[in-house]
C-alpha positions as CSV (number, residue, x, y, z in Angstrom):
1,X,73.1,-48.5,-104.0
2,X,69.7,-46.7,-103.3
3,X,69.5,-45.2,-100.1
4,X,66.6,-47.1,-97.9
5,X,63.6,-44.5,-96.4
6,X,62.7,-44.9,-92.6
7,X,59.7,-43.5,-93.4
8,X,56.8,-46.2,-91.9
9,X,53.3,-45.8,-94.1
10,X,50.2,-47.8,-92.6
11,X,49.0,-50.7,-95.7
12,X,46.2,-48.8,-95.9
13,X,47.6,-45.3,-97.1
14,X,50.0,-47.9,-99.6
15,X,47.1,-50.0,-100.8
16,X,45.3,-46.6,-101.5
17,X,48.4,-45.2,-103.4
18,X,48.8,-48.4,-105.4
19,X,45.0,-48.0,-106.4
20,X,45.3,-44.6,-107.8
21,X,48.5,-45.1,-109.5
22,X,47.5,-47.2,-111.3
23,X,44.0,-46.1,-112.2
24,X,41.8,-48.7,-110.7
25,X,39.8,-46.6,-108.3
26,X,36.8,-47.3,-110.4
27,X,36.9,-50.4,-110.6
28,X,37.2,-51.1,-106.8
29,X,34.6,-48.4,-106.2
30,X,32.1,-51.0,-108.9
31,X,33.1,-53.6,-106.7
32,X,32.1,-51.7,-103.4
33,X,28.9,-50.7,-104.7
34,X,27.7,-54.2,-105.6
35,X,28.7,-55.4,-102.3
36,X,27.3,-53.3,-100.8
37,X,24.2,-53.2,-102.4
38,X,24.0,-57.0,-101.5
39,X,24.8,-56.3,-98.0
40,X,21.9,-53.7,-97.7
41,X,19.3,-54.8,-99.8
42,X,19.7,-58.5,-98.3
43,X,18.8,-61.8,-100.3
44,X,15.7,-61.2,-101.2
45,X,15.6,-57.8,-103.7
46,X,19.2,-59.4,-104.7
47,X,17.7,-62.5,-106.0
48,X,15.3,-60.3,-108.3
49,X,19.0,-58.1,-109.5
50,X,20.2,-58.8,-112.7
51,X,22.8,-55.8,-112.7
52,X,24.5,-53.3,-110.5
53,X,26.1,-50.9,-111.9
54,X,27.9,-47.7,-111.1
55,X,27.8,-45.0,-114.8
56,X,29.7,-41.3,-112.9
57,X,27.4,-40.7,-109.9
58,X,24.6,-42.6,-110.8
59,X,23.6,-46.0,-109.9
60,X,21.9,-48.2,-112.4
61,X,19.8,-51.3,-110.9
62,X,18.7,-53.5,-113.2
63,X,15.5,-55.8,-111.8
64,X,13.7,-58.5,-113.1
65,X,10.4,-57.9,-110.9
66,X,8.3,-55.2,-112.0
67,X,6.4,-55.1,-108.6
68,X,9.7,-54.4,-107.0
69,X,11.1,-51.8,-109.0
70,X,8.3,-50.2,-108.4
71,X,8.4,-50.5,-104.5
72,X,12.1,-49.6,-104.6
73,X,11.1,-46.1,-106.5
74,X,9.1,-45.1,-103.5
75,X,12.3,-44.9,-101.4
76,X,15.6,-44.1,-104.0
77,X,16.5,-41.0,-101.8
78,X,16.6,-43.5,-98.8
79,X,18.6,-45.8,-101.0
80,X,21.2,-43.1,-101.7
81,X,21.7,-42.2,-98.7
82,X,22.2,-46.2,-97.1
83,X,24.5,-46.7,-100.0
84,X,26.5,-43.4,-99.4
85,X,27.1,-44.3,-95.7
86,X,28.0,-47.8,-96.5
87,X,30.4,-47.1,-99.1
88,X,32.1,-44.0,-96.6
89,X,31.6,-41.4,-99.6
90,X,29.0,-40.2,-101.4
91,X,29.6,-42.1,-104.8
92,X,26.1,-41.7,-105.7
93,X,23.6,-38.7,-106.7
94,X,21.3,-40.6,-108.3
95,X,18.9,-44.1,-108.6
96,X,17.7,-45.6,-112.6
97,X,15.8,-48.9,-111.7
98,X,15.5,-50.3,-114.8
């Protein structure tokens, strides 16, 4: 029979484990960034977002209003920054608004 560890691990620390053995960190960190794009940018600029989309350390934002791509430009550092503190790391480097 195996012998049984008494080590205690909090879920978090396991869930984390789980995630990078098996490779799915990018896929959760996809996840976090559309969420919290949604949380940030609130209904309105999300209702004009076809796509979010994380490609290395840059976030692509695809928008079907020209008029707010536009306005969104003016403030991408601000945007980096919001997202980076919302996701706990800094994930992002870099806005395309397409």
């Amino acid at each position: 029979m195996a012998k049984r560890q008494n080590d205690f691990h909090s879920i978090q620390d396991l869930m984390k484990d789980v995630i990078k053995e098996n490779k799915l960190t990018k896929g959760i960190q996809q996840l976090s960034v559309k969420d919290a794009w949604a949380k940030l940018m609130g209904k309105g600029v999300v209702s004009y977002t076809n796509k979010v989309q994380l490609n290395g350390k840059t976030l692509v934002v695809n928008l079907n209003s020209s008029v707010l791509r536009e306005e969104l430009s003016y403030g991408k550092d601000k945007i980096i920054k919001l997202m980076n503190e919302e996701l706990g790391e800094e994930l992002i480097s870099r806005i395309i608004l397409s």
